[in-house]
Backbone atoms as SQL, in Angstrom:
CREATE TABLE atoms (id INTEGER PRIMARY KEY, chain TEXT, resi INTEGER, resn TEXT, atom TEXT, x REAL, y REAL, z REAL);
INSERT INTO atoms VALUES
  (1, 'A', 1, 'UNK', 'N', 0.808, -1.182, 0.000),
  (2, 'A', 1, 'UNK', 'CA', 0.000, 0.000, 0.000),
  (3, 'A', 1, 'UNK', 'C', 0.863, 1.262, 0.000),
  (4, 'A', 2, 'UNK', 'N', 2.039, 1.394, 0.731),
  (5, 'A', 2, 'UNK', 'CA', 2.968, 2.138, 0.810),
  (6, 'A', 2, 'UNK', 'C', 4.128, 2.261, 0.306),
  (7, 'A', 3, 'UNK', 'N', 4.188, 1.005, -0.973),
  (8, 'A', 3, 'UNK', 'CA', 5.550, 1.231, -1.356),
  (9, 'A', 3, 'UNK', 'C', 5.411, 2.283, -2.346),
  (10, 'A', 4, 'UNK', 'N', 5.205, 2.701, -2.849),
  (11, 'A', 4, 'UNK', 'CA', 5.015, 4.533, -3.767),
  (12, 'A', 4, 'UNK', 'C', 6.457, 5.087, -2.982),
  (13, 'A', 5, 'UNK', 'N', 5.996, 5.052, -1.653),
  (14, 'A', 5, 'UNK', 'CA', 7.007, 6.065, -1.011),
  (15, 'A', 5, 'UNK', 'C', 8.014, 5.968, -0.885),
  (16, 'A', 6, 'UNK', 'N', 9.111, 5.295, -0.912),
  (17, 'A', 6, 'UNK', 'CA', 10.154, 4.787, -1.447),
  (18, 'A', 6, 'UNK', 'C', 10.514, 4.792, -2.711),
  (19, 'A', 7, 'UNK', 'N', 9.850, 4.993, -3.827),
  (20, 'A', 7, 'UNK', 'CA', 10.330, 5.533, -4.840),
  (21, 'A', 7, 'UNK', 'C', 10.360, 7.281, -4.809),
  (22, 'A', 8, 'UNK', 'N', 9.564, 7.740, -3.872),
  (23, 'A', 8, 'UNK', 'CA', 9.521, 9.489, -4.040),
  (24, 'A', 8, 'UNK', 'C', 10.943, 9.523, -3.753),
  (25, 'A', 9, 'UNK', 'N', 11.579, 9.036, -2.256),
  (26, 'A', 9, 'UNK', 'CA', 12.135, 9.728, -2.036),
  (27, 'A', 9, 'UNK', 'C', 13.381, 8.362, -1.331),
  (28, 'A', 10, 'UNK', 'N', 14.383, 7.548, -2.323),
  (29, 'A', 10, 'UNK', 'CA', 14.766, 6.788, -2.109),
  (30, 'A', 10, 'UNK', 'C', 16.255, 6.918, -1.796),
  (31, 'A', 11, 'UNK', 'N', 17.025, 7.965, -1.686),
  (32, 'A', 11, 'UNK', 'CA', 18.254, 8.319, -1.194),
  (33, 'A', 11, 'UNK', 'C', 18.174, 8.371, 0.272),
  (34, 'A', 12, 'UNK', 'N', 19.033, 7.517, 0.942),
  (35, 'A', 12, 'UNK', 'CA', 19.131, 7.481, 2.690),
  (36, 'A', 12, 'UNK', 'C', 19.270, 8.723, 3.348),
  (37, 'A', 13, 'UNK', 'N', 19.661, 9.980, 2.807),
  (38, 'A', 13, 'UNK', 'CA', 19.143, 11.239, 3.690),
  (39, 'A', 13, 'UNK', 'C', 17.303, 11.273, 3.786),
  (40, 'A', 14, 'UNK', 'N', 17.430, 11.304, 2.745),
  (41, 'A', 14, 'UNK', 'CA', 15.465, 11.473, 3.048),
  (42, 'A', 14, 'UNK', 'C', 14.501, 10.596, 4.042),
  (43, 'A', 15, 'UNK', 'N', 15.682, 9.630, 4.786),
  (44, 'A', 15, 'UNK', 'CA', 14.556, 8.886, 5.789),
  (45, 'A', 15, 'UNK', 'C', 13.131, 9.467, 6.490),
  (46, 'A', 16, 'UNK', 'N', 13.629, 10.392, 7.042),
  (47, 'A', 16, 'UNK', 'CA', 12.823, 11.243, 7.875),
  (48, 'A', 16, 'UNK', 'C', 11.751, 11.475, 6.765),
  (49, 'A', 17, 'UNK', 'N', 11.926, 12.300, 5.896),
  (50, 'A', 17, 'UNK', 'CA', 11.165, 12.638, 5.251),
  (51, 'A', 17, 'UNK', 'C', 9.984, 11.129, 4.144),
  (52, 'A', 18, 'UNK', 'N', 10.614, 9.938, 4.013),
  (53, 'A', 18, 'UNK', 'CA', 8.981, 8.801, 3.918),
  (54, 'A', 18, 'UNK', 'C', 8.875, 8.717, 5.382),
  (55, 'A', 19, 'UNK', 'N', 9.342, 8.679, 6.456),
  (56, 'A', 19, 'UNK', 'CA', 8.705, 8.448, 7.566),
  (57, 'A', 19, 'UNK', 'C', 7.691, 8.976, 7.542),
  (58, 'A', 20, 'UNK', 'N', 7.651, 10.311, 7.527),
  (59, 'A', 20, 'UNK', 'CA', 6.623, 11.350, 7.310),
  (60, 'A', 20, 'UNK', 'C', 5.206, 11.136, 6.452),
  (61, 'A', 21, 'UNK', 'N', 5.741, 11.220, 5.375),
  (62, 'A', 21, 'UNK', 'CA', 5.430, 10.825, 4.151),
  (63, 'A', 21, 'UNK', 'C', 4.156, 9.362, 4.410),
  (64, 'A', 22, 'UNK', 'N', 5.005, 8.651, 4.879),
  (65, 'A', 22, 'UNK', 'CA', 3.986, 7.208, 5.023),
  (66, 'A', 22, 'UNK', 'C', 3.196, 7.437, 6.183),
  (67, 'A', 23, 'UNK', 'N', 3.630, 8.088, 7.295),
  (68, 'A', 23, 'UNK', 'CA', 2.556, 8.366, 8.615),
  (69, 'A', 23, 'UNK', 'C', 1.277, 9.390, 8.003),
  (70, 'A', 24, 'UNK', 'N', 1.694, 10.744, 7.318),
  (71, 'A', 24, 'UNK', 'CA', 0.490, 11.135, 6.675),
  (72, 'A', 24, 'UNK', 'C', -0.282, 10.458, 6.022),
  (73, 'A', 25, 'UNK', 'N', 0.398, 9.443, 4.871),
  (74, 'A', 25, 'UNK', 'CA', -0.641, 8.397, 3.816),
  (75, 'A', 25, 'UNK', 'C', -1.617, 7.708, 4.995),
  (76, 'A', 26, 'UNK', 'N', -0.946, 7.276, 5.896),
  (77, 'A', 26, 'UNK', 'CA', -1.460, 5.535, 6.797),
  (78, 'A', 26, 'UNK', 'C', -2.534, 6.480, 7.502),
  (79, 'A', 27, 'UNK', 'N', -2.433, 8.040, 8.259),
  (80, 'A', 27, 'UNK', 'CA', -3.425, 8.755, 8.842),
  (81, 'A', 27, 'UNK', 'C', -4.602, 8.939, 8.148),
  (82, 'A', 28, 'UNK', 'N', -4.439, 9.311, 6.983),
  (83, 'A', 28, 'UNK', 'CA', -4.882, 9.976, 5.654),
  (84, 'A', 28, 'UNK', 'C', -6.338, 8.953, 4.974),
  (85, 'A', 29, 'UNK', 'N', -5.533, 7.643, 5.086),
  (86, 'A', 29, 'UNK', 'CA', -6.310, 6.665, 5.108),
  (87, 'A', 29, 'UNK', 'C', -7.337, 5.830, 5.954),
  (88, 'A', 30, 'UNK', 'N', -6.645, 6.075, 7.143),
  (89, 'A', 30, 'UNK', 'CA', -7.577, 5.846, 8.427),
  (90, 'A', 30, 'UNK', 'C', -8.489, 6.443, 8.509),
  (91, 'A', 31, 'UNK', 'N', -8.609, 7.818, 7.997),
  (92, 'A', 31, 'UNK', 'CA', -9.315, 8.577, 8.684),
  (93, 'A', 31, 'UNK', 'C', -10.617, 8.652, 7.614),
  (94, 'A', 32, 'UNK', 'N', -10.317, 8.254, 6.741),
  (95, 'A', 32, 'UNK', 'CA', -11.703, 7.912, 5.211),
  (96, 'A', 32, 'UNK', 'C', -11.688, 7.045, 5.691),
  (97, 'A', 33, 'UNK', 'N', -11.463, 5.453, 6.021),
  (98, 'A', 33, 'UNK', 'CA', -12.434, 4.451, 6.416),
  (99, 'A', 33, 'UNK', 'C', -13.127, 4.985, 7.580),
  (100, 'A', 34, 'UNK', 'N', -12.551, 5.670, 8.644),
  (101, 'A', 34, 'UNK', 'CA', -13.670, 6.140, 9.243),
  (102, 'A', 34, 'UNK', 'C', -14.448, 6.937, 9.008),
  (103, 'A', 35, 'UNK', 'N', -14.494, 8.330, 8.367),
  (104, 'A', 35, 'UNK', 'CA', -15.249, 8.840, 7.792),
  (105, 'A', 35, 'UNK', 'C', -16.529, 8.233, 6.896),
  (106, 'A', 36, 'UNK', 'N', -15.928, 6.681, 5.785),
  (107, 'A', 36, 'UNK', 'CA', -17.170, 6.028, 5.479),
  (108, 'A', 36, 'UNK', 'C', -17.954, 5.486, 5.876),
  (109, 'A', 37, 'UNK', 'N', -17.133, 4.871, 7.266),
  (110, 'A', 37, 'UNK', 'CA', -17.584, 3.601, 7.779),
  (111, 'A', 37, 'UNK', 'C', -18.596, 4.211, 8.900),
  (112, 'A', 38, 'UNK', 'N', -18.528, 5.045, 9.420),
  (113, 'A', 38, 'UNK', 'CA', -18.946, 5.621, 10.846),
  (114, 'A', 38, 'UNK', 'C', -19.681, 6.775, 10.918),
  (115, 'A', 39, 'UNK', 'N', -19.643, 7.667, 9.992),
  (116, 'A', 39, 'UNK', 'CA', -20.105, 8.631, 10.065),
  (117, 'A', 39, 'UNK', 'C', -21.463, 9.289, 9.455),
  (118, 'A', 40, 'UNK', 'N', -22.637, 9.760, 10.681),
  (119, 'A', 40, 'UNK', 'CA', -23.715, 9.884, 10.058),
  (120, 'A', 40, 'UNK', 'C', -23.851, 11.056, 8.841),
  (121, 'A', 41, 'UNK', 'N', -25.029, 11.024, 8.261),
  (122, 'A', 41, 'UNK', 'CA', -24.922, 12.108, 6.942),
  (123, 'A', 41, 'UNK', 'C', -25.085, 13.577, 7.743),
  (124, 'A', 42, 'UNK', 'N', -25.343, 14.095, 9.032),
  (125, 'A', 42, 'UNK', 'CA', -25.128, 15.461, 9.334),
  (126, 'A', 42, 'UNK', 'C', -23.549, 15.602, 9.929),
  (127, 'A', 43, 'UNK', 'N', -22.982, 14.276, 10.730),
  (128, 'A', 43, 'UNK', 'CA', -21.413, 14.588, 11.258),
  (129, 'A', 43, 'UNK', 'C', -20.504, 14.811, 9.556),
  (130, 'A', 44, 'UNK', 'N', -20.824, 13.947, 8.903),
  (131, 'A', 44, 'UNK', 'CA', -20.316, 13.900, 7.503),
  (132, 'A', 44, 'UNK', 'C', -20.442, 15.501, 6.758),
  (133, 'A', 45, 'UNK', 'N', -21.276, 16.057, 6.546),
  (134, 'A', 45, 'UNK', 'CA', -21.843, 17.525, 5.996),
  (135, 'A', 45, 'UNK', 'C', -20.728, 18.220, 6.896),
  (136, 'A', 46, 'UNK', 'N', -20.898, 18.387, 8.220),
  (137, 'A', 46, 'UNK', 'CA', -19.789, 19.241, 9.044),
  (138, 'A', 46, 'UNK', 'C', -18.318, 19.237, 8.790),
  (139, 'A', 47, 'UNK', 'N', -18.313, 17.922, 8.584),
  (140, 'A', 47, 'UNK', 'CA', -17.162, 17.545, 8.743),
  (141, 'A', 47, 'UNK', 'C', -16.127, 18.093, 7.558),
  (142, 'A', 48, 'UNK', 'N', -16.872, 18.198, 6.561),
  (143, 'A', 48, 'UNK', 'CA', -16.624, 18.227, 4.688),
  (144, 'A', 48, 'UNK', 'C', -16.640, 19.669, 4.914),
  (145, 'A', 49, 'UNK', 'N', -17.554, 20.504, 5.384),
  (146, 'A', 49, 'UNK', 'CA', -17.455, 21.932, 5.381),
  (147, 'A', 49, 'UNK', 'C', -16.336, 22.114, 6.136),
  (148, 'A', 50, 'UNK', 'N', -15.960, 21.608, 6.918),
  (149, 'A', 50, 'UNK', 'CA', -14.783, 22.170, 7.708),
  (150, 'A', 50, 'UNK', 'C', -13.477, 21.865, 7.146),
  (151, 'A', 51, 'UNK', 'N', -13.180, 20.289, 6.251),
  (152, 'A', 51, 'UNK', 'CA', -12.367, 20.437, 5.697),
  (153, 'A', 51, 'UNK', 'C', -12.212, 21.621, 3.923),
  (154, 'A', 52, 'UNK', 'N', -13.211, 21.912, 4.029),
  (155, 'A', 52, 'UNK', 'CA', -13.108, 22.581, 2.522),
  (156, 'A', 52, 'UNK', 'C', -12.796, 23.921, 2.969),
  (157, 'A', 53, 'UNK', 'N', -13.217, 24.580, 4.320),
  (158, 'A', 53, 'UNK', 'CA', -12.724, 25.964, 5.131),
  (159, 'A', 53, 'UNK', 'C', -11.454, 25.709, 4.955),
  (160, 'A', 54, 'UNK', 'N', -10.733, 25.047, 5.620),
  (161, 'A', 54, 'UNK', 'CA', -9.400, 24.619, 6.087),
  (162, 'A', 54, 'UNK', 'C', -8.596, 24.580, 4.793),
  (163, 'A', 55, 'UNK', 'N', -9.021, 23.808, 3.582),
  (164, 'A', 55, 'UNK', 'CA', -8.127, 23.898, 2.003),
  (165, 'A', 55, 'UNK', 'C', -8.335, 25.103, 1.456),
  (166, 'A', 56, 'UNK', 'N', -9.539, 26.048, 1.528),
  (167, 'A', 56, 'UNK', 'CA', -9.541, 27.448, 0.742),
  (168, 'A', 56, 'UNK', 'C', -8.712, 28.661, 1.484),
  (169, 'A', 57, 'UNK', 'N', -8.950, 28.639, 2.960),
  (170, 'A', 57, 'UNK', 'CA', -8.176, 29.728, 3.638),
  (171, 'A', 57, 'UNK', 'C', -6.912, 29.188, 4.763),
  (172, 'A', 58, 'UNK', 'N', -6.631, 27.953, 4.337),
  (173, 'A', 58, 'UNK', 'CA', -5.024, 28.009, 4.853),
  (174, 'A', 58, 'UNK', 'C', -4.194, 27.277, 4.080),
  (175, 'A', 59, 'UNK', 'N', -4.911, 26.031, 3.085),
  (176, 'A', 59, 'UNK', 'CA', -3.684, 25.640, 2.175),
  (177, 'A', 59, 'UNK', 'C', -3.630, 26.102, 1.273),
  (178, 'A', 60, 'UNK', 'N', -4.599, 26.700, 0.743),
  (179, 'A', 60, 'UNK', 'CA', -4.176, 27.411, -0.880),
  (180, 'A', 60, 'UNK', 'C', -3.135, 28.342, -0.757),
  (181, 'A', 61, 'UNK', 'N', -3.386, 29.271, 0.075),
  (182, 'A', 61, 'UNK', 'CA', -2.047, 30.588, -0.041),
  (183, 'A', 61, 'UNK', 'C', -1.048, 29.983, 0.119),
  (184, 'A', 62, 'UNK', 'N', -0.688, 28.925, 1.075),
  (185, 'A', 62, 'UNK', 'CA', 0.581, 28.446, 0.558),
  (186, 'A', 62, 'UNK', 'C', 1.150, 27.615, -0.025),
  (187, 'A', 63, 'UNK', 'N', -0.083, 26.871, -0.956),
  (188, 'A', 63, 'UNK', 'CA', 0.107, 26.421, -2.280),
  (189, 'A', 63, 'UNK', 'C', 0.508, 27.668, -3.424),
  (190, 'A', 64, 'UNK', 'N', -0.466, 28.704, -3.422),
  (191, 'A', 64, 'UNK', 'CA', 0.030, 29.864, -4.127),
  (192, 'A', 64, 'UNK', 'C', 1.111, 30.415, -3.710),
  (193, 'A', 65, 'UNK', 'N', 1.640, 30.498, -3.139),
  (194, 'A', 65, 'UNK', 'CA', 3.065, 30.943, -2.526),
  (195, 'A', 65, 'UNK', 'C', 3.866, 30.095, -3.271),
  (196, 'A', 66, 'UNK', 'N', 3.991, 29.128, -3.192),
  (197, 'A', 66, 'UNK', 'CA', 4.696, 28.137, -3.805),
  (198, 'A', 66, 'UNK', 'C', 5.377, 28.376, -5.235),
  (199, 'A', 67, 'UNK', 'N', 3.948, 28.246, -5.842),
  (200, 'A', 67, 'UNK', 'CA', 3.897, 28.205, -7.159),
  (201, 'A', 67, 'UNK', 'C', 4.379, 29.434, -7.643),
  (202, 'A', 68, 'UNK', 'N', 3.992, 30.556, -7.079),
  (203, 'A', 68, 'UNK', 'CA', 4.774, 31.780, -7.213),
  (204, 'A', 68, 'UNK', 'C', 6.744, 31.693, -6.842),
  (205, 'A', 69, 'UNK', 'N', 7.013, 31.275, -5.830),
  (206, 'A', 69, 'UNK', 'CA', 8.047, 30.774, -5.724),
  (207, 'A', 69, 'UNK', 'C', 9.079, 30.225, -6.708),
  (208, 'A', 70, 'UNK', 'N', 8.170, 28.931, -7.487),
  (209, 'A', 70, 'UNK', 'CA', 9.055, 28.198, -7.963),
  (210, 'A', 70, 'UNK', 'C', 8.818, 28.647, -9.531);
């Protein structure tokens, strides 16, 4: 399920960084089976609004930052 990540980033300095890498995926994933598995259709609605708050006013700018950046 996780080997992807080892090809991102397969030079022995970058350990730290799939550590990372695979703890976000393995969270990332946990957290949609629970979200499918468990969650009623009003916790679900909240839940989706709050992550779509969270991607428009704190990751985009520094996705746009980025991209401006690079």
């Amino acid at each position: 399920m996780f080997f992807w990540v080892s090809g991102v980033y397969f030079e022995p300095e970058f350990v730290e960084a799939r550590d990372i890498l695979t703890k976000v995926t393995a969270l990332t994933s946990i957290l949609d089976d629970i979200y499918d598995a468990y969650g009623t259709l009003e916790e679900l609605v909240l839940i989706t609004e709050a992550i779509q708050k969270y991607l428009i006013h704190i990751f985009f700018p520094y996705l746009l930052n980025l991209i401006n950046f690079v």
